[in-house]
C-alpha positions, -999 to 999 in steps of 0.1 A, spaced: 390 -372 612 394 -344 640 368 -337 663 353 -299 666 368 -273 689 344 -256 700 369 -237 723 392 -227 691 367 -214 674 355 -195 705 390 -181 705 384 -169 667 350 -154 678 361 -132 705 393 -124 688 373 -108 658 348 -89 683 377 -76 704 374 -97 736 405 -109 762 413 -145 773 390 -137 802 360 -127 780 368 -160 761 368 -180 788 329 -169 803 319 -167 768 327 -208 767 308 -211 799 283 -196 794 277 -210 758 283 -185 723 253 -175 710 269 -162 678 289 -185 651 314 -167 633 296 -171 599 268 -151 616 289 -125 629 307 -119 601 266 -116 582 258 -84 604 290 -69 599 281 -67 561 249 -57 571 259 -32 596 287 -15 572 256 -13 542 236 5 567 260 27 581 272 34 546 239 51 531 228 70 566 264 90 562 256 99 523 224 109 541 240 122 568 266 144 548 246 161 533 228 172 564 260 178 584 282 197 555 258 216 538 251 241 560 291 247 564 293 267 531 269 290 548 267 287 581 294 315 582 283 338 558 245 338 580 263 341 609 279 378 596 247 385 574 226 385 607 251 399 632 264 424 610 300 418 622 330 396 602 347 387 637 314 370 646 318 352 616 330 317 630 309 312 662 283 298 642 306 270 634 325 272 664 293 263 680 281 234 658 317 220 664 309 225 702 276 211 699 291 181 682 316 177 711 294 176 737 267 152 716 296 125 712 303 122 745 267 120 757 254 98 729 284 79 733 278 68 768 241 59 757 253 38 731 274 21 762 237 13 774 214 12 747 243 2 721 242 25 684 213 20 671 195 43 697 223 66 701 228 74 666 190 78 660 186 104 687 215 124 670 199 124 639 168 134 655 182 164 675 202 176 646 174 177 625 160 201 654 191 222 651 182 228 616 144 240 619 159 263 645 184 277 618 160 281 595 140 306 619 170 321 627 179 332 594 138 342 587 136 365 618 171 377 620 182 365 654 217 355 662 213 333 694 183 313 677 216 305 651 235 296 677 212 275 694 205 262 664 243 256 655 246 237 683 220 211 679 228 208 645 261 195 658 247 164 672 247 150 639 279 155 630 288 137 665 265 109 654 285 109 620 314 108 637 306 78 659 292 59 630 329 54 624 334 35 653 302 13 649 319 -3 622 347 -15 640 327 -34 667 326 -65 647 355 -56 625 386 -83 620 418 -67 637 437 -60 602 407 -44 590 392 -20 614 411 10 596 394 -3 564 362 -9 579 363 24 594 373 47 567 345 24 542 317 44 563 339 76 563 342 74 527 302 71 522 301 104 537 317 118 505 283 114 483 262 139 503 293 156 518 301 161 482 271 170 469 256 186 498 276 221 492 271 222 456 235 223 462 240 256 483 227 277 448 197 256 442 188 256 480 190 291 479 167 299 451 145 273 467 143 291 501 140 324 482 105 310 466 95 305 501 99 338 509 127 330 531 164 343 531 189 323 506 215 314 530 184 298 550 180 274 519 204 247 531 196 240 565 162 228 551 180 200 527 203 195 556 170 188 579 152 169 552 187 142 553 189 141 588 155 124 591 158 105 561 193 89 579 178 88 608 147 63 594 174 41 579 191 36 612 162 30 630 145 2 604 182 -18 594 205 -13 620 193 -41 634 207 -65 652 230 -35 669 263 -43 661 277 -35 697 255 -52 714 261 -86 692 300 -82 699 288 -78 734 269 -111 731 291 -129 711 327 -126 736 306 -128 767 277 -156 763 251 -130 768 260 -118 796 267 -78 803 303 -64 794 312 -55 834 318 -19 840 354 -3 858 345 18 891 343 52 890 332 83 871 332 79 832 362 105 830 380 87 862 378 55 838 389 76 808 417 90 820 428 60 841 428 43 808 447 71 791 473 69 814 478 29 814 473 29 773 495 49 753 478 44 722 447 61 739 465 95 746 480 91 710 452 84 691 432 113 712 456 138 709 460 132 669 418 131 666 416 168 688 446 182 666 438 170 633 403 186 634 415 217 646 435 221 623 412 213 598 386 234 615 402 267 618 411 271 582 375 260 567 356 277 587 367 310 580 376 301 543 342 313 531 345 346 546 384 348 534 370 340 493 336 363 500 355 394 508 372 385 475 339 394 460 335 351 450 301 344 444 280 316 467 280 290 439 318 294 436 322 289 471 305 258 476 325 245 450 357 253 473 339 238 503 330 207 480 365 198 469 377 200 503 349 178 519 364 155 490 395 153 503 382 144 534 364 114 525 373 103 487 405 88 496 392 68 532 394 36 520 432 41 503 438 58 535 424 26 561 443 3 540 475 21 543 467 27 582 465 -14 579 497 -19 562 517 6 574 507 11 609 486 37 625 517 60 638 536 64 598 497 74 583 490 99 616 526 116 610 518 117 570 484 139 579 507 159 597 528 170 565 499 171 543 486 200 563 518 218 561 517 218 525 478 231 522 486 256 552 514 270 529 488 269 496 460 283 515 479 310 534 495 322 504 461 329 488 447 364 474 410 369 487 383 353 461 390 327 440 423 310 431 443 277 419 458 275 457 430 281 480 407 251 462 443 230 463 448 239 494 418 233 509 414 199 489 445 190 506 433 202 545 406 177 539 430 150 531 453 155 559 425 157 581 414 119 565 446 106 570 448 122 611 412 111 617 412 72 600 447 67 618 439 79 646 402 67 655 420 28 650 447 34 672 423 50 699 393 21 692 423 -10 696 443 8 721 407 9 748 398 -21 766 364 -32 755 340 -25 783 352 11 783 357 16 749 325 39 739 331 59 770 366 65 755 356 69 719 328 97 732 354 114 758 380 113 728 356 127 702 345 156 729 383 168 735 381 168 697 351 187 694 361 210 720 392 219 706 380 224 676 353 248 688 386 270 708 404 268 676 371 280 655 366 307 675 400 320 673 399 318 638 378 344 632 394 368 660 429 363 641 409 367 604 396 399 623 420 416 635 452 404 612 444 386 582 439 347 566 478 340 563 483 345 600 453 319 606 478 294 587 501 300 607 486 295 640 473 261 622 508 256 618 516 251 651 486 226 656 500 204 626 535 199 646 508 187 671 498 159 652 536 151 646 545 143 678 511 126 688 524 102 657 560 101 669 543 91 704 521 69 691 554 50 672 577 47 700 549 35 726 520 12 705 527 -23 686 508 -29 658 472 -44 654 472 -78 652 446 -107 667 443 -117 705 463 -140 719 487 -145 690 461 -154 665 470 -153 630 452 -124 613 424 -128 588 
């Protein structure tokens, strides 16, 4: 009979949790505080949490994109203004990863995705009175805070792959992503009711569905705060390390970043495919609304649109994380790349109002925007050492959000001045983007696999 190896299965533990041969070694010394068995308990736990606070979540984050356009032009009077409400929640979202990302790296998720919730939530009430007393900068204030829920969405993602097995973080990641489908889903198809609700409150329709997006938003944020507990980041802290702090690089948090970008190819990759991806995918939604409404398409009809694309975004994660597991991160990020090119071609071919190739196209934007973002967020969450990794996964998600914002905005300048098909166009370009962000990705990364030659689980 063998004896117990402790240190093997130490090896296991910190392999799982993402740690280095030097993390495993003062780990040892100072004594593993987590089994593996246990580990692997507040994964589950962590994913079952993280799962319902995104249906919450999407629906507090989504439902107000059906609108958020058609309040911004109802209030300012003006179609080019059309997309800065968006723009702005896109911005607002930026900015919110990359702070509540760095709090995390103190405070780990729990606490940093509970203050998004919170703020967003804010956001909301602030739309709401925008809408009721007709002022545009309360919207965009609003817009803005709203956003920090769709940055704690967003970094959800990653909180499930803190205690994820190598060959499944894509899976684990795109499992929360996909939970986002039931209120991302549903969220713009109850744009009519919300609207007839709001009405009996004497306030304006389109004000209707910031108040069910504020109503999720504290709803997600009670879950996280009463079950995401023990925080998953801080147990793969505890478990690779003995209990002792992760030790922090020198320098500013963007010296580390881009040091870190510039030693890891799969970093730069993975960043470049994120802030690409969602551009793309930004620039076309957010001005869809506007492009069907001056077809004279009703609300109701709209949302549906808006609905089948947030589908494509998240139905499909968890085919998508396996195939990111299988295949590699680079072949999925390149395969987003030509699924956009095929909705831009839908989409941009597209009479105003309601047709076959504007709800296939958009159906399809989301999905090539699942397959950029799942890809991608692995690549970029393996490629980071650990005790920068949530400073990268916050900087990465800002140059995302950011982006995305620049590519908002000039949405609705090019719908304004020449029309929707040129906006496909221009999205075009960013597509070929993601391309070569995969192509880089391919010729520079290995793929996943356990630490120190590990067999994978």
């Amino acid at each position: 009979m063998t004896a117990p190896d402790p240190a093997g299965a130490g090896r296991r533990l910190v392999s799982r949790v993402g740690g280095g041969a030097a993390d495993f070694a003062r780990g040892v010394a100072g004594g593993v505080r987590w089994p593996e068995h246990r580990v692997r308990a507040v994964q589950r736990r962590t994913l079952w949490t993280l799962v319902v606070t995104q249906s919450l979540g999407g629906l507090g984050s989504t439902i107000g994109i059906a609108v958020a356009a058609l309040l911004a032009v109802q209030i300012s009077g003006r179609t080019a203004l059309g997309g800065l409400a968006q723009t702005c929640q896109v911005l607002g979202a930026a900015v919110g990863a990359f702070v509540l990302a760095h709090l995390m790296g103190r405070w780990g998720r729990r606490r940093g995705l509970l203050l998004g919730y919170l703020i967003g939530a804010a956001g909301a009430g602030l739309c709401v009175v925008a809408g009721a007393v007709g002022s545009f900068g309360t919207l965009l204030v609003g817009a803005c805070l709203l956003g920090a829920t769709t940055a704690a969405n967003g970094l959800s993602r990653y909180a499930a792959t803190d205690l994820a097995a190598p060959r499944r973080r894509a899976r684990a990641l795109s499992t929360v992503m996909w939970a986002t489908t039931v209120g991302a889903v549903a969220g713009p198809n109850l744009t009519g009711v919300a609207g007839r609700l709001a009405h009996r409150l004497d306030l304006p329709r389109l004000t209707g569905p910031f108040l069910v997006a504020l109503v999720g938003m504290v709803l997600a944020g009670a879950v996280i705060a009463f079950f995401l507990r023990p925080d998953p980041l801080l147990v793969a802290r505890e478990a690779a390390l003995g209990g002792r702090p992760v030790g922090r690089p020198s320098g500013t948090n963007w010296a580390r970043v881009l040091r870190v970008a510039r030693e890891h190819p799969g970093v730069a990759a993975g960043a470049a495919g994120l802030a690409l991806g969602h551009a793309v995918m930004v620039s076309v939604m957010v001005m869809t609304p506007v492009h069907m409404s001056e077809g004279h398409a009703g609300l109701e009809l709209i949302g549906i649109v808006i609905s089948v694309h947030v589908l494509g975004m998240y139905a499909f994660s968890p085919v998508v994380g396996w195939a990111a597991d299988r295949f590699g991160r680079p072949s999925v990020l390149m395969a987003g790349s030509v699924v956009f090119l095929v909705a831009l071609l839908l989409a941009g071919t597209s009479p105003m109002g309601a047709s076959w190739r504007i709800g296939i196209g958009l159906f399809l934007l989301g999905l090539g925007w699942s397959l950029c973002t799942v890809s991608a967020s692995a690549l970029l969450s393996e490629s980071a050492p650990a005790a920068v990794r949530t400073d990268v996964q916050g900087a990465a998600d800002l140059v995302m959000g950011l982006v995305a914002a620049a590519a908002g905005a000039l949405a609705g300048l090019i719908v304004g001045v020449l029309d929707y098909a040129a906006l496909a166009l221009f999205a075009g370009l960013l597509a070929a983007g993601v391309a070569t962000a995969g192509e880089l990705a391919r010729r520079t990364t290995r793929p996943a696999g356990p630490v120190e030659g590990e067999p994978a689980t």
